[in-house]
N, C-alpha and C positions, 0 to 999 in steps of 0.2 A: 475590182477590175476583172474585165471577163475576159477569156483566153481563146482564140480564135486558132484551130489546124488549119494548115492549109498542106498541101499535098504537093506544090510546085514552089519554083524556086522564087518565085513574089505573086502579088495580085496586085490589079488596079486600084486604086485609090476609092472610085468610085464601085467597082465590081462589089470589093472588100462592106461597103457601109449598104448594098445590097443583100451581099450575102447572110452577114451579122443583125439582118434585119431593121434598122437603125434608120432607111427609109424606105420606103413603098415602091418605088419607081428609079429608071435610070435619071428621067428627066430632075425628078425630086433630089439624087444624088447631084448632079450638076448643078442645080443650085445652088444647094445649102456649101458645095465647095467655091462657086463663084462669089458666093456672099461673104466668104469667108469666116465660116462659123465652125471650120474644122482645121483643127491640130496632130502636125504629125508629129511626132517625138518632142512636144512640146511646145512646138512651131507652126503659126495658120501657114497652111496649105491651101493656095487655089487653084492647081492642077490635078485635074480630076483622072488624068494618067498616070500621077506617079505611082511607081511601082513601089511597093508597099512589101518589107519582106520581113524572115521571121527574127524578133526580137526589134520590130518597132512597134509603136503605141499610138493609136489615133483615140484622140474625142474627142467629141461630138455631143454637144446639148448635155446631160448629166452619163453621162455611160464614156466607158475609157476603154478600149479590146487593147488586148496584147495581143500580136501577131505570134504562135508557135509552128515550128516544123510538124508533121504529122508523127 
């Protein structure tokens, strides 16, 4: 499990699977969340606004981030 800072009090759901490199594009992010191929704290997600904060967990195809405080 990889561990992601983030510096503010959450990040977008999709912002987040940009950041973390995980896909290429925003549009790519809103996909892969309207297709429903991602898990937030263990549960698919297909709101690509949810605000994402620290001590949650998304994954995403083989890769799992944990959200940390900075």
């Amino acid at each position: 499990m990889e561990k992601i800072a983030i510096e503010t009090e959450y990040i977008k759901l999709d912002a987040l699977l940009k950041f973390a490199a995980l896909v290429g594009t925003g549009g790519e992010a809103k996909m892969v969340v309207a297709d429903g191929l991602v898990k937030v704290n263990g549960e698919v997600c297909t709101m690509r606004g949810k605000k994402i904060r620290p001590g949650d967990t998304v994954s995403f195809d083989r890769f799992t981030i944990e959200v940390v405080p900075a």
